[in-house]
BAFI-3210 file (N, C-alpha, C; in Angstrom, 3 decimals, decimal comma, padded with zeros to 6 digits):
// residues 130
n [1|2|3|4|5|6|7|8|9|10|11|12|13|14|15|16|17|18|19|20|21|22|23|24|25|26|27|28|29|30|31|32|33|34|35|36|37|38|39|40|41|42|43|44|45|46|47|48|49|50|51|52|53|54|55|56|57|58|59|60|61|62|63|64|65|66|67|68|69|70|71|72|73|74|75|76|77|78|79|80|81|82|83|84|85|86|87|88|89|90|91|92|93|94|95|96|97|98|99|100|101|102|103|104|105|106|107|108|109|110|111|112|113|114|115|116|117|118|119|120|121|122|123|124|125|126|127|128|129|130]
n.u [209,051|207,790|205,757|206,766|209,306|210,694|213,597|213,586|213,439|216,198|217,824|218,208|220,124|219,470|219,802|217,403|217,660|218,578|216,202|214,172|211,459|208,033|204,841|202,331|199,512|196,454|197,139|197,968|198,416|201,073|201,633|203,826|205,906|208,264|209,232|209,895|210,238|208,946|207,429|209,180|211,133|212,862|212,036|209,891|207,138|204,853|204,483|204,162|206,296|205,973|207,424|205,396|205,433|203,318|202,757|200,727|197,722|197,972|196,602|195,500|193,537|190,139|189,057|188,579|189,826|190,094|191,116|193,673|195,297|196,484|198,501|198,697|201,077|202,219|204,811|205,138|203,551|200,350|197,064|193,836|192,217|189,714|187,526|185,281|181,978|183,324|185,389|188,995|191,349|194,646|198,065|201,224|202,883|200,598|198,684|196,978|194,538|193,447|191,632|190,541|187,660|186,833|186,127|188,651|190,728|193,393|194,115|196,184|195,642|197,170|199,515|202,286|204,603|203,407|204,002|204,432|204,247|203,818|202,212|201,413|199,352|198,118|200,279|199,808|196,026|192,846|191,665|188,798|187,374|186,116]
n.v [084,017|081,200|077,716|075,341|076,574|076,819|075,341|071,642|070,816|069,592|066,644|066,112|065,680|065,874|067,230|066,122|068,187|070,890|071,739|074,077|074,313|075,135|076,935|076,462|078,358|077,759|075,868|075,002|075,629|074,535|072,849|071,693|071,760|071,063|071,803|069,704|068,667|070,832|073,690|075,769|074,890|073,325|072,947|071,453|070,520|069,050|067,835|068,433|067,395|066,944|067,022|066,371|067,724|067,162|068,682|067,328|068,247|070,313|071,057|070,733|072,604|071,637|071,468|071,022|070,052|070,820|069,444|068,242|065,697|063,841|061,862|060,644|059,351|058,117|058,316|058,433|058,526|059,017|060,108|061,901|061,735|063,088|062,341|063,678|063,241|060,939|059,226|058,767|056,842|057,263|055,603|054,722|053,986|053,861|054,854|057,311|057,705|060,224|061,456|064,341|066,637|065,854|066,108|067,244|066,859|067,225|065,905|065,750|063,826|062,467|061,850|062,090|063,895|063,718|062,574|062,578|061,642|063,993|063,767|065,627|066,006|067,727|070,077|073,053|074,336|075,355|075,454|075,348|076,364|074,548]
n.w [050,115|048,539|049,741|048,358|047,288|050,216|051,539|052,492|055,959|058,088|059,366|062,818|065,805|069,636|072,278|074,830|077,512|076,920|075,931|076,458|079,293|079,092|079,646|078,079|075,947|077,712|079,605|082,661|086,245|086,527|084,594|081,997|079,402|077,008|073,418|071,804|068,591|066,526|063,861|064,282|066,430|064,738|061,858|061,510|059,797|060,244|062,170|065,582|068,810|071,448|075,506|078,124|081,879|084,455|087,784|090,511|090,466|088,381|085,032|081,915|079,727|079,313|075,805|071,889|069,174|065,609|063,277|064,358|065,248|068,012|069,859|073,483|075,329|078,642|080,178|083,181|086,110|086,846|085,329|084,651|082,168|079,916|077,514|075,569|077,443|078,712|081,344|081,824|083,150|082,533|082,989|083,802|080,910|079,230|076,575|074,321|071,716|069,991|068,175|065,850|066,585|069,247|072,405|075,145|077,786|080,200|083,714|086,182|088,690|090,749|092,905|092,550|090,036|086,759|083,584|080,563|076,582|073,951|070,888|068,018|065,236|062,098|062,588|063,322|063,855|064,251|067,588|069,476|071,978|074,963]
ca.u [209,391|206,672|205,822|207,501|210,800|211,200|214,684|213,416|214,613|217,454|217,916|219,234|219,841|219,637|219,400|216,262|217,922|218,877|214,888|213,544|210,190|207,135|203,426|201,330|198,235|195,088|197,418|197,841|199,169|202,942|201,540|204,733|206,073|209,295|208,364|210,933|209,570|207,691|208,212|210,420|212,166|213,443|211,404|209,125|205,830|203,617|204,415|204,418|206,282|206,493|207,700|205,056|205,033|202,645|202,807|199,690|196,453|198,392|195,962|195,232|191,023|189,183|189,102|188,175|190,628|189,220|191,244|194,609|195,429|196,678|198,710|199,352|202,088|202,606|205,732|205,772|202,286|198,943|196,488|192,728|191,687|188,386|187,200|183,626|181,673|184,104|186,448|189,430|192,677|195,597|199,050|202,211|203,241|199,341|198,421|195,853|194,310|192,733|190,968|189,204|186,244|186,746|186,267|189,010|191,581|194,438|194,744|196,997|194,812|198,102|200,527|203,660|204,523|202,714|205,134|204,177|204,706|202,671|202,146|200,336|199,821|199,292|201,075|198,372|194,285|191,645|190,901|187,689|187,136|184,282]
ca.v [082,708|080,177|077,161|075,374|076,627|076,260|073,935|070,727|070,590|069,172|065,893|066,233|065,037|066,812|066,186|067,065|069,155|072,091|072,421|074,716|074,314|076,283|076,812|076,673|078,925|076,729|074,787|075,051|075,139|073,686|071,731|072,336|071,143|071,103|072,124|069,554|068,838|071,776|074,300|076,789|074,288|072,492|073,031|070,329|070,581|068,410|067,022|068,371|066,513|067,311|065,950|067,149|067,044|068,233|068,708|067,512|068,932|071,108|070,435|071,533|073,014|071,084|072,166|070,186|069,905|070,622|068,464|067,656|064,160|063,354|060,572|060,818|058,480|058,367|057,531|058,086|058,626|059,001|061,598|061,228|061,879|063,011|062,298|063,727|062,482|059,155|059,622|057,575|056,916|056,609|055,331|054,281|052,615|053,582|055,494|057,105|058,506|061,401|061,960|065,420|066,465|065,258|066,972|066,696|067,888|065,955|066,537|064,760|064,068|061,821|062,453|062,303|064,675|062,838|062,641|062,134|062,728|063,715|064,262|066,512|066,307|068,616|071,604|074,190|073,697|075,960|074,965|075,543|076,427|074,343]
ca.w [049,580|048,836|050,533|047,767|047,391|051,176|052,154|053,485|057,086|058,245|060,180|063,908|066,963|070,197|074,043|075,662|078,694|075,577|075,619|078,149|079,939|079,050|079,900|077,106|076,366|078,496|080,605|084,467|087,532|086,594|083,109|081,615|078,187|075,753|072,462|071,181|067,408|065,703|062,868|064,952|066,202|064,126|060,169|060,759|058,914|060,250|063,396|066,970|069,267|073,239|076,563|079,026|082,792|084,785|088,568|091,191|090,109|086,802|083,675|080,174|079,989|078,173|074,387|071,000|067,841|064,395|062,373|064,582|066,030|069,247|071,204|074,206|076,207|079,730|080,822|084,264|086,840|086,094|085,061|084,365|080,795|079,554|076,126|075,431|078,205|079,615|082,072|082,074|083,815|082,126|083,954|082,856|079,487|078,670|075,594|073,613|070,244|070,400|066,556|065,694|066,860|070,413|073,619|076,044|078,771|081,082|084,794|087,096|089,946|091,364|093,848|091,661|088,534|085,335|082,484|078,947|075,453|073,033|069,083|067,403|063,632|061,888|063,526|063,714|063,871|064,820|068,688|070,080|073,889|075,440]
c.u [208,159|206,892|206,889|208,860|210,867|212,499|214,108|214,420|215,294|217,389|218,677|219,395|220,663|219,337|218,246|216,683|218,178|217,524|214,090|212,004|209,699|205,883|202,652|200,194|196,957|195,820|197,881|198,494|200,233|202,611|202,757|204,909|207,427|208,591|209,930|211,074|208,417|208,698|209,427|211,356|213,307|213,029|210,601|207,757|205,071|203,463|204,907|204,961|206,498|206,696|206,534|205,135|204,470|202,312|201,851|199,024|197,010|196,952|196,137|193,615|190,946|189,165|188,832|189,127|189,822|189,862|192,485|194,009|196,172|197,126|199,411|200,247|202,459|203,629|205,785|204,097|200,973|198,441|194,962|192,674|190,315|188,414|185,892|183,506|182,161|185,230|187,560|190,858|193,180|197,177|200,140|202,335|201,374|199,383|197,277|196,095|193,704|192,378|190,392|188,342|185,929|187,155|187,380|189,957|192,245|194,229|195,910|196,936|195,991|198,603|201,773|203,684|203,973|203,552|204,820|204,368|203,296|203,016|201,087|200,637|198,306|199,318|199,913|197,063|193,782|191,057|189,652|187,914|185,769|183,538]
c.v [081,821|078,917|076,217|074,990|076,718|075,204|073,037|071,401|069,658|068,091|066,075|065,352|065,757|066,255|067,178|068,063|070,365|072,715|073,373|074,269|075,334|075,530|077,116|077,308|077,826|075,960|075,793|075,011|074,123|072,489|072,288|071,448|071,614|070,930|071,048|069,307|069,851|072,691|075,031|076,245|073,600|072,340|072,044|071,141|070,015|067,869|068,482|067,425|066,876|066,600|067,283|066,570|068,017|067,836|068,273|068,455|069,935|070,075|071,275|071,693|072,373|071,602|070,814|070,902|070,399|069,661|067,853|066,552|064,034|062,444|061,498|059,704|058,788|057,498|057,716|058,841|058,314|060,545|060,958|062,390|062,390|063,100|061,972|063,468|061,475|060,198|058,397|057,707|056,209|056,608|054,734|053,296|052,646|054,871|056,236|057,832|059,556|061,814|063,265|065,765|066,454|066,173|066,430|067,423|066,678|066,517|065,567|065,087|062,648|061,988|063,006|063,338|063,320|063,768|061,877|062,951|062,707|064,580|064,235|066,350|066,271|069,748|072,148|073,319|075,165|075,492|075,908|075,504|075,899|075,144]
c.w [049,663|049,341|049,948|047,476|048,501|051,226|052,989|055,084|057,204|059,296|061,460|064,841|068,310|072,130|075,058|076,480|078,241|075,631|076,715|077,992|079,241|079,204|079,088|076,997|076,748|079,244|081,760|085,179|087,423|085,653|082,167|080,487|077,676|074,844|071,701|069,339|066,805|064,523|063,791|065,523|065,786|062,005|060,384|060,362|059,498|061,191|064,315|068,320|070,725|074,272|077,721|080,657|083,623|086,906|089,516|091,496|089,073|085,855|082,578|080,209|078,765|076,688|072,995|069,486|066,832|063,051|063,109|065,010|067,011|069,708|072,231|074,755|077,428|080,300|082,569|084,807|086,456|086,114|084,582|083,017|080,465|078,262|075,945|076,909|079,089|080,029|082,022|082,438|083,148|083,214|083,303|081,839|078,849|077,682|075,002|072,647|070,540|068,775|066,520|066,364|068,433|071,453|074,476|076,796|079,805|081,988|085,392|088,529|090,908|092,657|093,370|090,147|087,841|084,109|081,387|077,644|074,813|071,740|068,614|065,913|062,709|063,030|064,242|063,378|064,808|066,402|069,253|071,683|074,377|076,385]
res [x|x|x|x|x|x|x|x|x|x|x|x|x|x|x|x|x|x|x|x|x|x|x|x|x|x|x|x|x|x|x|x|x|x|x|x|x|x|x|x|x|x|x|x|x|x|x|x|x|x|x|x|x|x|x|x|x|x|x|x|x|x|x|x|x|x|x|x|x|x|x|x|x|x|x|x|x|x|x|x|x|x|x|x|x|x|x|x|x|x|x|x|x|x|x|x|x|x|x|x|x|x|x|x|x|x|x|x|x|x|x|x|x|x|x|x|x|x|x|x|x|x|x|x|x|x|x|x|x|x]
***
């Protein structure tokens, strides 16, 4: 079937606790995620959407996008950020972009799990390993 004639997907609504946990390829020590928006879940196209939380000292390794985009949202701890070169702590109700191109990787150098979402778009991309 081409891309095409595909059936749009279907509007839902669903309750996070349905989503199981998983450890993504490059993440760490109890960086865990719901895959709650993607194609297999659900038909989307173009968005990724996840609830991650990631345990004291869990991360994701460093790596660089080739064309996705990136927010992250932290609802609950902190975690230090790197993008390129800068280091920076993000903490609750704080956000970021994350464009192309850009080197980076989360830890959560905290005490408490670090709980955030994040969206990816589009879906897939070519990642690079620094």
């Amino acid at each position: 079937m081409n891309a095409s004639a595909r059936k749009p997907p279907e509007p839902f609504v669903r309750h996070i606790a349905d989503i199981d946990w998983q450890e993504f390829p490059g993440h760490f020590g109890g960086a865990l995620s719901k895959a709650l928006v993607r194609p297999e879940t659900c038909g989307s196209r173009r968005i990724d959407f996840r609830i991650s939380c990631y345990q004291p000292m869990a991360h994701v390794a460093e790596h660089v996008h080739r064309v996705q985009e990136q927010v992250y949202h932290v609802l609950d701890g902190e975690g230090l950020l790197t993008l390129d070169d800068r280091r920076v702590r993000l903490r609750k109700d704080e956000y970021v972009f994350v464009p192309p191109g850009v080197r980076h990787s989360f830890i959560n150098n905290g005490t408490v799990p670090l709980v955030f979402l994040v969206v990816t778009s589009p879906v897939e991309d070519d990642e690079t390993p620094v």
